[in-house]
C-alpha positions as CSV (number, residue, x, y, z in Angstrom):
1,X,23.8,-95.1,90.3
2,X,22.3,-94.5,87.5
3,X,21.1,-90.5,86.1
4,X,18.0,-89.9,85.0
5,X,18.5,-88.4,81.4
6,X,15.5,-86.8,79.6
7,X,15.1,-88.4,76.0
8,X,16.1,-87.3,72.6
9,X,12.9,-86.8,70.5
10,X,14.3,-89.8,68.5
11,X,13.7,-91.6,71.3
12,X,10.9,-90.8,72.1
13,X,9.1,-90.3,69.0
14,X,8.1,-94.6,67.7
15,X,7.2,-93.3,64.3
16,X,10.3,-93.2,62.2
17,X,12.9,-95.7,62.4
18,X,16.5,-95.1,62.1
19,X,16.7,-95.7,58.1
20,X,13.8,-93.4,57.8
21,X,15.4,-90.4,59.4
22,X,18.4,-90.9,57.3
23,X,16.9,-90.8,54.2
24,X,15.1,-87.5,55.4
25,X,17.9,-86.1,55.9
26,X,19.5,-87.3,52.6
27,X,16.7,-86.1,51.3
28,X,16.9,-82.8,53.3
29,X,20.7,-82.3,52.1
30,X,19.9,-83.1,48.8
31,X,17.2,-80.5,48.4
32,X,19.7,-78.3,50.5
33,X,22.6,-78.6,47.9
34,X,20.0,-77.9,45.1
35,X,18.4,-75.3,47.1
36,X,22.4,-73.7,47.2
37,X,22.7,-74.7,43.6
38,X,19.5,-72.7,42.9
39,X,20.9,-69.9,44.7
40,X,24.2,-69.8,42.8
41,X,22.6,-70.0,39.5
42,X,20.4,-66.9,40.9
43,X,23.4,-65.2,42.1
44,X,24.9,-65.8,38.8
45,X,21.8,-64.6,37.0
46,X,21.6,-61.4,39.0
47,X,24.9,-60.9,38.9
48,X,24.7,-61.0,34.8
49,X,21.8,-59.0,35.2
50,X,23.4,-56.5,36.9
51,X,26.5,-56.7,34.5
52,X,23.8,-55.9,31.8
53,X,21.9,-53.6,33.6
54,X,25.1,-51.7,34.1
55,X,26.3,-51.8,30.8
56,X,22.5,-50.9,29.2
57,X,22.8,-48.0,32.1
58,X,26.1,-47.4,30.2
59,X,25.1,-47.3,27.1
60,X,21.9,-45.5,28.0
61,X,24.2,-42.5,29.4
62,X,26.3,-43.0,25.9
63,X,23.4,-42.6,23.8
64,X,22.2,-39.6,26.5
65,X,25.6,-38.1,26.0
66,X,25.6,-38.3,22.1
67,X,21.9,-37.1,22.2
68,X,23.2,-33.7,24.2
69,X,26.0,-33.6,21.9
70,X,23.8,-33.8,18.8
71,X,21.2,-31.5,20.2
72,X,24.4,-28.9,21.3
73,X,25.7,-29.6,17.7
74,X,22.5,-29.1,16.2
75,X,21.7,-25.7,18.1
76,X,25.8,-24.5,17.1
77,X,24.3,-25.5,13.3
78,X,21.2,-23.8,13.4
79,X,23.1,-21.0,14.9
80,X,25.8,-21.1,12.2
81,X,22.7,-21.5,9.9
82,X,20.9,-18.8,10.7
83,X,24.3,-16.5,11.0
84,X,25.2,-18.1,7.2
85,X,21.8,-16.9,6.2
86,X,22.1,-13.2,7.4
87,X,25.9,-13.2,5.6
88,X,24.0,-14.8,2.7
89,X,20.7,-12.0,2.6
90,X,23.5,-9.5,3.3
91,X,25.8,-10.6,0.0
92,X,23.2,-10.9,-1.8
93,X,21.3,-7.4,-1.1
94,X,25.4,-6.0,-1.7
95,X,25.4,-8.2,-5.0
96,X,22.1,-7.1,-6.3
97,X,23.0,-3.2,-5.3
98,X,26.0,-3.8,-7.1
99,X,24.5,-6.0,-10.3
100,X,21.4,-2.7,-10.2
101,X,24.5,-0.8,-10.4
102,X,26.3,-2.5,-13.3
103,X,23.5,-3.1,-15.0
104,X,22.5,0.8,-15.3
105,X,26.5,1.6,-16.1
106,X,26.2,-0.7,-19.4
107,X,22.9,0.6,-20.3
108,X,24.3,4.4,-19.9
109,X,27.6,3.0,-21.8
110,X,25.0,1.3,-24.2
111,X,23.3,4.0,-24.8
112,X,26.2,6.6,-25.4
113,X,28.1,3.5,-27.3
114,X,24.7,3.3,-30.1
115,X,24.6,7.6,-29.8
116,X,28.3,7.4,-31.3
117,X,27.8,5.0,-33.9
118,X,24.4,6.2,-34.9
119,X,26.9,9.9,-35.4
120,X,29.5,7.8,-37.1
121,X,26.9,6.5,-39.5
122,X,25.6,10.0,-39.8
123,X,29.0,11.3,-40.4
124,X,29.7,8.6,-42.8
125,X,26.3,8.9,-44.7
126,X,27.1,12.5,-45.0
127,X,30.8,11.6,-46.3
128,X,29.8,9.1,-48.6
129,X,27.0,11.8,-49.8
130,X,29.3,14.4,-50.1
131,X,32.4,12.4,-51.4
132,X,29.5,11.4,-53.9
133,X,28.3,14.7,-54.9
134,X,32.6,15.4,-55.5
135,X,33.2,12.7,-57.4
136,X,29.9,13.6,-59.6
137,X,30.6,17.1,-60.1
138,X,34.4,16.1,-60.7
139,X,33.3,13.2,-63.5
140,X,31.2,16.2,-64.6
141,X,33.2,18.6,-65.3
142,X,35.9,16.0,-66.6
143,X,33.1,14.6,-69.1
144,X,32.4,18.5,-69.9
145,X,35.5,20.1,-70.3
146,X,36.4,17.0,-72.1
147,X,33.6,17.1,-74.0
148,X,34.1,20.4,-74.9
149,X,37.8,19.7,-76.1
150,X,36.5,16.9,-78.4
151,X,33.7,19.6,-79.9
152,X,36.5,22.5,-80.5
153,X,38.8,20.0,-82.3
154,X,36.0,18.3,-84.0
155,X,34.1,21.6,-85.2
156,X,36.5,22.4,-88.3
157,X,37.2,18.9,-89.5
158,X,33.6,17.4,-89.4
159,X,33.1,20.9,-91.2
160,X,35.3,19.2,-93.7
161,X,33.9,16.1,-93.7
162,X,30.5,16.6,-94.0
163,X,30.8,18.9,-97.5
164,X,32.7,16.2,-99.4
165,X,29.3,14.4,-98.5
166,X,27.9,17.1,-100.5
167,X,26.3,19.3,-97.3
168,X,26.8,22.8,-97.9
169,X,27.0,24.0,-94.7
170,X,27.3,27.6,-93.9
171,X,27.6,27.7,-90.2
172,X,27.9,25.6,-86.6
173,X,26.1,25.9,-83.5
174,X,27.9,24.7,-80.5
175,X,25.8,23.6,-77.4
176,X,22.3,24.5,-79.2
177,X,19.3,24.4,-76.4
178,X,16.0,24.9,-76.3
179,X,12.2,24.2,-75.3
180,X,9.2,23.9,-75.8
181,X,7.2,26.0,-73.8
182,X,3.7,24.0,-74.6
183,X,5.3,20.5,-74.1
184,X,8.0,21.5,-71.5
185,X,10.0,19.4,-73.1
186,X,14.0,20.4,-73.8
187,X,16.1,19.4,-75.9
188,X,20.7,20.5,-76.3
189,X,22.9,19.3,-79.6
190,X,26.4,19.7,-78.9
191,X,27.1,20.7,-82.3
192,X,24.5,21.6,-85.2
193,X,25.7,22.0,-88.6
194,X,23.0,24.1,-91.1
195,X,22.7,25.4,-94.3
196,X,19.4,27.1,-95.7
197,X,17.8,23.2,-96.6
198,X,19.8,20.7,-94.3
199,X,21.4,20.1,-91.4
200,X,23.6,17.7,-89.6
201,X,22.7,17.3,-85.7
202,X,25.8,16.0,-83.6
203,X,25.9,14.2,-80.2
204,X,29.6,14.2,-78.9
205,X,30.7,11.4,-76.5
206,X,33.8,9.8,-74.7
207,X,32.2,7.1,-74.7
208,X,29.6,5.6,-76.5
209,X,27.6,2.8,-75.5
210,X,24.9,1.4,-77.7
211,X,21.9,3.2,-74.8
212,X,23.1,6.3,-75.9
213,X,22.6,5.5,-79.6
214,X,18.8,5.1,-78.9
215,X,18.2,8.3,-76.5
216,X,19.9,9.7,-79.1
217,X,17.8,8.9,-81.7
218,X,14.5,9.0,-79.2
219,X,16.1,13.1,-78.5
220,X,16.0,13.6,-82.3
221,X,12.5,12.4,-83.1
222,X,11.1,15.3,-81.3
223,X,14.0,17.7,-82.9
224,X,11.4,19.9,-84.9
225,X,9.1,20.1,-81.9
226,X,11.7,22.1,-79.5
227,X,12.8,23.6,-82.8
228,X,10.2,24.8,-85.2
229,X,12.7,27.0,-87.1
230,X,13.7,23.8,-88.8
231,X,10.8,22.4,-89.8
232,X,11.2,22.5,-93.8
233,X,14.9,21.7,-93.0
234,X,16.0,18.2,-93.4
235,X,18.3,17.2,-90.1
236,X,20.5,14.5,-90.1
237,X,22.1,12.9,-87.1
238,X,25.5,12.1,-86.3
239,X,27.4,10.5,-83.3
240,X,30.9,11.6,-82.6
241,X,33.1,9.6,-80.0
242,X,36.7,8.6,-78.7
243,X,35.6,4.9,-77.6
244,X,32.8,2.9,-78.8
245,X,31.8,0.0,-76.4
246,X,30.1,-3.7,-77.4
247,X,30.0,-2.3,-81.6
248,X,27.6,0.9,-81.0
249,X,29.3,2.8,-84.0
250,X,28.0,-0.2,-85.6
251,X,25.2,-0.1,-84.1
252,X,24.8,3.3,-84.9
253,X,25.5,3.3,-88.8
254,X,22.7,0.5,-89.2
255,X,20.1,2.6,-87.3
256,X,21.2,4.9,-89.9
257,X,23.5,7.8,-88.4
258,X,26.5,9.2,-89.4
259,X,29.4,7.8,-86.9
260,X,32.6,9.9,-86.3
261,X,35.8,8.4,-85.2
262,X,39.0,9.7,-83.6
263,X,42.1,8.3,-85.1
264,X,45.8,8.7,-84.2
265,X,46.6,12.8,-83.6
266,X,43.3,13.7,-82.8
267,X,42.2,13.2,-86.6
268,X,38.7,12.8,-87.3
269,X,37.4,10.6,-89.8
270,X,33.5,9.5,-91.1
271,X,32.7,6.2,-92.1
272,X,32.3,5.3,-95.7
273,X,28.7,5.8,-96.6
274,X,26.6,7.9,-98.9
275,X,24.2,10.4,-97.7
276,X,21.2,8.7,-98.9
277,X,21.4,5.8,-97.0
278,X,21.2,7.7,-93.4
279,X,17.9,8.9,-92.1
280,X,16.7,12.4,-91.1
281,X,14.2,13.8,-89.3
């Protein structure tokens, strides 16, 4: 006997035939296995996205963990900054106390440092002044006393000399001075010899130079002047000296004076002349 089965929709569907159904389901399986092909790639894609996603999230925690270490490094600067600053204000207010304090030391040292040189130089002027005034009043009384010497020894032998010129001299003044009270003007001859009509004025030197030829003779023309007692009384003038410099007794004998030498042994001799050919005043 024979059951009574119910039918497969296959069988009991007339539309498709048996090739249809299997290339539906070729068809299905195919777009199955690309549909799991899709789903791989997907998988493989989200899986790499993940992979990146966790390795940006690394990074991204990296770069958040450098950022609080810059910022924390940045605050310990800042911090170190502002702590170098008050070390720097506070050196430098110590340095500037210090330089405001050198700086008035070296003035005050200065200042004391110019005080003693400016008394040095004071002391010094004052030396050089006094050791000056010494060595004048020394050269003085050298040239004086010395010139006094050379008067005493020439006094008797220009005595001598001067009357084989034919002067009849009948006395000497030593040191004659004088002045005029109108003209205020005054006048010394070391040694004056005189008779009653002429004279011989002398100017007595160590040494002679040819400047003291003319103030000699620039002394003489005003002779009568500062002494009127020998106004009819013609003076002659003479120039007596150890050492003549550049020719002044040369000099001297052709602006017409008698010149006096000192020889060997303190002797005193007068240059050949004649008495006319000198001048008097």
């Amino acid at each position: 006997m024979m059951e009574n089965t119910p039918s497969s929709p296959l069988q009991a569907t007339n539309s498709y035939s048996w090739e249809q159904l299997r290339e539906m389901i070729a068809s299905v399986t195919e777009q199955m296995k690309d549909t799991d092909r899709r789903i791989k790639e997907t998988d493989q894609h989200m899986q790499e996205t993940d992979r990146r996603m966790q390795e940006t999230d690394r990074r991204m925690q990296e770069t958040d963990r450098r950022i609080k270490e810059t910022d924390r490094l940045f605050k310990e600067t800042a911090q170190q900054m502002k702590e170098t600053d008050k070390k720097i204000e506070k050196n430098e207010k110590k340095f500037w106390k210090r330089f405001e304090s050198y700086r008035k030391e070296t003035d005050r040292r200065i200042q004391e440092h110019d005080k003693l040189i400016q008394e040095h130089e004071r002391q010094l002027q004052e030396s050089r002044v006094e050791f000056r005034k010494q060595i004048k009043e020394i050269t003085n009384r050298f040239l004086s006393q010395s010139g006094h010497i050379v008067e005493g020894l020439m006094e008797p032998s220009a005595l001598n000399l001067f009357k084989d010129l034919g002067f009849n001299i009948v006395g000497c003044w030593k040191e004659m001075k004088a002045t005029n009270k109108q003209t205020q003007r005054r006048m010394e001859v070391d040694l004056f010899y005189h008779d009653t009509t002429e004279a011989v004025a002398v100017e007595v030197k160590i040494k002679c130079e040819k400047e003291d030829v003319d103030h000699f003779l620039e002394q003489m023309s005003h002779f009568k002047e500062v002494f009127p007692r020998y106004a009819d009384v013609n003076v002659y003038a003479a120039i007596a000296a150890i050492n003549y410099n550049r020719d002044a007794d040369q000099y001297a004998a052709e602006k017409g004076l008698f010149v006096i030498r000192v020889s060997d042994n303190d002797v005193f001799s007068l240059d050949p002349t004649q008495k006319e050919t000198r001048v008097y005043f």
